[in-house]
C-alpha positions as CSV (number, residue, x, y, z in Angstrom):
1,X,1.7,6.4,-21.4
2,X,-0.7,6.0,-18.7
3,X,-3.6,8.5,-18.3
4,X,-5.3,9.6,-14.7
5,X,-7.9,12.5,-13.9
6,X,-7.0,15.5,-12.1
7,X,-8.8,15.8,-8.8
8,X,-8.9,19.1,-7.2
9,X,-9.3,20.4,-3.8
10,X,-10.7,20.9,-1.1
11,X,-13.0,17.8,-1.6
12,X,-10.6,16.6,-4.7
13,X,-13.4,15.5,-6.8
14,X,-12.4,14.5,-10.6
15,X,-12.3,17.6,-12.8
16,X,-12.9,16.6,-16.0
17,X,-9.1,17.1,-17.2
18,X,-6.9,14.0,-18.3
19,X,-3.4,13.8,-18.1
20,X,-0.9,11.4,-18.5
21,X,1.2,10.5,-15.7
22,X,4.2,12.5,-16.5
23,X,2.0,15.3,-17.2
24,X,0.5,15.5,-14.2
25,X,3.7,15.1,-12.2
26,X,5.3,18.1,-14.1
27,X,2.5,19.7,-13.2
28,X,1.5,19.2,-9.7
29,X,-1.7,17.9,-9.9
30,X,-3.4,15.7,-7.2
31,X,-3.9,12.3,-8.6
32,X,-6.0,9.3,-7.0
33,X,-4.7,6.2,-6.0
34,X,-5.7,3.1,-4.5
35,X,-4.3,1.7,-1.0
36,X,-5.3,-2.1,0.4
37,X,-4.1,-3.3,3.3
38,X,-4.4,-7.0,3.6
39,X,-4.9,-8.6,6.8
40,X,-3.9,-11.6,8.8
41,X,-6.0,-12.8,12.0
42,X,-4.7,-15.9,12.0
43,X,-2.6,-17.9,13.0
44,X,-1.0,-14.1,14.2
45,X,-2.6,-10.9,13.3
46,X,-0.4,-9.6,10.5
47,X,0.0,-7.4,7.7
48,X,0.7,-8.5,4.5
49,X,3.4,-6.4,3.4
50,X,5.1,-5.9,-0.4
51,X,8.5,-5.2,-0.5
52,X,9.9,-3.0,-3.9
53,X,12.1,-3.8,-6.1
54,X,15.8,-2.6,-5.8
55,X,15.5,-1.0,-8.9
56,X,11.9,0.6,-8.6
57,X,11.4,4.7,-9.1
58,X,9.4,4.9,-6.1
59,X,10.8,3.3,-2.3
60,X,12.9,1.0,-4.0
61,X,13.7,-2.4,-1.7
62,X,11.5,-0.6,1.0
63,X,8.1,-2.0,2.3
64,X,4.7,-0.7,1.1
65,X,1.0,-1.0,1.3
66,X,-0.3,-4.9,0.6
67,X,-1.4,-4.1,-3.4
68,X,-2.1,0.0,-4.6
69,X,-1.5,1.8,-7.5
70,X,-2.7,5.0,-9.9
71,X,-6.5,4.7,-11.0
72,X,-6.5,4.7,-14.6
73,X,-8.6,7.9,-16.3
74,X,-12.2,7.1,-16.1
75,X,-11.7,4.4,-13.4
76,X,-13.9,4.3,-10.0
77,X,-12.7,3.5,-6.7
78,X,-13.7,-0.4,-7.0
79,X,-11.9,-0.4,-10.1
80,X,-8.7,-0.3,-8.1
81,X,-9.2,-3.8,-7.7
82,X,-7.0,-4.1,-10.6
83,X,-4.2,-3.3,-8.9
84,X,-4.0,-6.1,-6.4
85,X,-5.0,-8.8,-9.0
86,X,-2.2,-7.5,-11.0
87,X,0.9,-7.0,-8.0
88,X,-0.8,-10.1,-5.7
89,X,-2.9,-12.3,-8.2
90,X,-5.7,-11.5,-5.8
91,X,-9.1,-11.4,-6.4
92,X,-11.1,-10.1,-4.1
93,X,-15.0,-8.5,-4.0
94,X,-15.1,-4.9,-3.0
95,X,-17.7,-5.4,-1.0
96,X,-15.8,-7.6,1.1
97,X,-13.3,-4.3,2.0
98,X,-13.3,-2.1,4.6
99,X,-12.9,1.6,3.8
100,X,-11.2,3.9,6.2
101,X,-11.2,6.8,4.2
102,X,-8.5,9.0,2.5
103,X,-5.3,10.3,3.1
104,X,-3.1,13.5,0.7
105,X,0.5,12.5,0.1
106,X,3.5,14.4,-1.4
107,X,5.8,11.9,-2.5
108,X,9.3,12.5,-3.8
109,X,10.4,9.5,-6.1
110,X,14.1,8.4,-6.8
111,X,14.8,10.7,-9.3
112,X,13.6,13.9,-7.0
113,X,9.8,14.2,-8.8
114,X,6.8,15.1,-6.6
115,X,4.0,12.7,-6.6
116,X,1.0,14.3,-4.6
117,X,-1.4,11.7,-4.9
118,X,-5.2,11.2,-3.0
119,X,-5.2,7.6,-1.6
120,X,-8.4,5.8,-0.8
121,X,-7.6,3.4,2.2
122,X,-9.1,-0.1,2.6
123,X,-8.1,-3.7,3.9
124,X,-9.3,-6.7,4.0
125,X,-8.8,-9.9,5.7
126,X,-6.9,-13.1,3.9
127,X,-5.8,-16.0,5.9
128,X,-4.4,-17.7,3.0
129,X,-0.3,-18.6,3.1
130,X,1.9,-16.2,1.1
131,X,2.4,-19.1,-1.1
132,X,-1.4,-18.0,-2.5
133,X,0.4,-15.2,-3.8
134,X,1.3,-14.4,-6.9
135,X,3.6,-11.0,-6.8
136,X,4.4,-9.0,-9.9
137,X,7.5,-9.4,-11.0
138,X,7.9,-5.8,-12.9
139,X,6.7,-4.0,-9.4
140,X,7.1,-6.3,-6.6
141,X,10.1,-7.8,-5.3
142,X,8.5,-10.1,-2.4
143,X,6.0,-10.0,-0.1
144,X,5.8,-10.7,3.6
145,X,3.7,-11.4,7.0
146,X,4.4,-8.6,9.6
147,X,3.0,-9.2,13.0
148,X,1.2,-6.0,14.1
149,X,2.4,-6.0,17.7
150,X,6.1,-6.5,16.8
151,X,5.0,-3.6,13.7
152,X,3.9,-1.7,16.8
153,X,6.9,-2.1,19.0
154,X,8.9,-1.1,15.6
155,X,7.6,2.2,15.8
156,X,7.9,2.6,19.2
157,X,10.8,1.6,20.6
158,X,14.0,3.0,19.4
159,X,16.5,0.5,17.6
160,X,13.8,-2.5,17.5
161,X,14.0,-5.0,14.8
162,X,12.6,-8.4,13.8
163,X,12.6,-10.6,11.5
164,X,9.8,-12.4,9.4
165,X,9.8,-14.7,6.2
166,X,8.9,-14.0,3.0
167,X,8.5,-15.1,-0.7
168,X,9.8,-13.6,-3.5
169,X,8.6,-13.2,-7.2
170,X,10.1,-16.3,-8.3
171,X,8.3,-18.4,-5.3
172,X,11.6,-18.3,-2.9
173,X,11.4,-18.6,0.7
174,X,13.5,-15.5,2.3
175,X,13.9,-13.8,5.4
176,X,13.5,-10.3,5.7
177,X,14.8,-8.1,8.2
178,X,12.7,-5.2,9.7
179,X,13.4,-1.8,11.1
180,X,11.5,1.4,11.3
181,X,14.0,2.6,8.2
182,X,12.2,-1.1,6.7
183,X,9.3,2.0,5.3
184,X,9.1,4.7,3.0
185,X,8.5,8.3,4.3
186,X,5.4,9.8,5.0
187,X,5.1,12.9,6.7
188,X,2.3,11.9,8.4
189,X,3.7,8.6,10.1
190,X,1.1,6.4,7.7
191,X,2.4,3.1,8.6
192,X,2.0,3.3,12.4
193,X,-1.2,4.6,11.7
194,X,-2.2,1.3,9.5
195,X,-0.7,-0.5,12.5
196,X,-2.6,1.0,15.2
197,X,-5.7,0.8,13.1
198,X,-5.0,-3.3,11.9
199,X,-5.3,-3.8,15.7
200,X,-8.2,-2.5,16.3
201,X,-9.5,-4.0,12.8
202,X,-8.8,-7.1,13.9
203,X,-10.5,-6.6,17.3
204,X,-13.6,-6.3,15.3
205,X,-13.9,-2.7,15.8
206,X,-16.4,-0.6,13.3
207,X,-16.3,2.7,12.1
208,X,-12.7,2.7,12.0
209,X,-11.0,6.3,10.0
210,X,-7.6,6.8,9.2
């Protein structure tokens, strides 16, 4: 079983204790965990999205940051790295990231179990086709290029949709269909916020926070 460190508030530093997942979930401990979002400026500014599999514990067949994961106990923040060459076959240099800082997050996964995790936030820009991909088949079902005005315009105006392609696990050209139900709750509304902040990422803005 996999084993993180407890963080505690208010600045949720690592606290010397070490639990395994489960543990930690039973009891309500804040956990770090990595977030990258991988970004498109050309030929459209996009976001790379991962869509979950059907039969995942946590947002199944919904649509989720590019790559992110649990830090393992003892693990820094660059080490979360491992999670995107492991869900995207990406390899990318943390220095080459952009942090925007941290967000908390109580999660409730398919079976009703609280997740309140500490997410460090970065992206990072890729222009390479999603056939440069290489998505985990155990975690991700497919992944897909979202352009952020129409990702805007989904979270803005009441019933819009679109539709982008994607490619699955296997290498398969699909289409995908989204909505603003296309995302997993947040109760902070997280994925407009990545939207809003992609924009101006791609802008060339600096200093950006979430």
């Amino acid at each position: 079983m996999e084993k993180v460190d407890i963080l505690l508030p208010p600045d949720f530093r690592k606290s010397g204790k070490i639990k395994t997942i489960q543990q930690a979930r039973e009891d309500k401990d804040w956990v770090g965990v990595f977030n990258l979002w991988v970004i498109q400026t050309k030929p459209t500014p996009s976001i790379i999205y991962q869509q979950r599999r059907p039969d995942s514990s946590w947002a199944p067949n919904k649509l989720d940051v590019s790559a992110g994961g649990y830090y393992q106990a003892g693990e820094e923040i660059s080490d979360g790295l491992r999670e995107v060459r492991e869900e995207l076959g990406k390899d990318y240099k943390f220095k080459d990231l952009t942090c925007l800082g941290r967000k908390l997050a109580v999660l409730l996964d398919t079976k009703g179990r609280t997740r309140q995790v500490v997410a460090d936030i970065f992206m990072v820009i890729d222009n390479s086709p999603l056939s440069s991909y290489r998505p985990e088949k155990a975690e991700v079902y497919a992944i897909c290029a979202c352009p952020i005005d129409k990702l805007v315009r989904v979270h803005t105006r009441k019933g819009y949709r679109f539709e982008t392609e994607g490619i699955t696990n296997e290498g398969e050209k699909i289409k995908i269909g989204i909505s603003k139900n296309s995302f997993p709750y947040n109760w902070d509304p997280y994925h407009f916020k990545i939207a809003l902040l992609a924009e101006r990422f791609v802008r060339g803005e600096k200093n950006l926070v979430y």
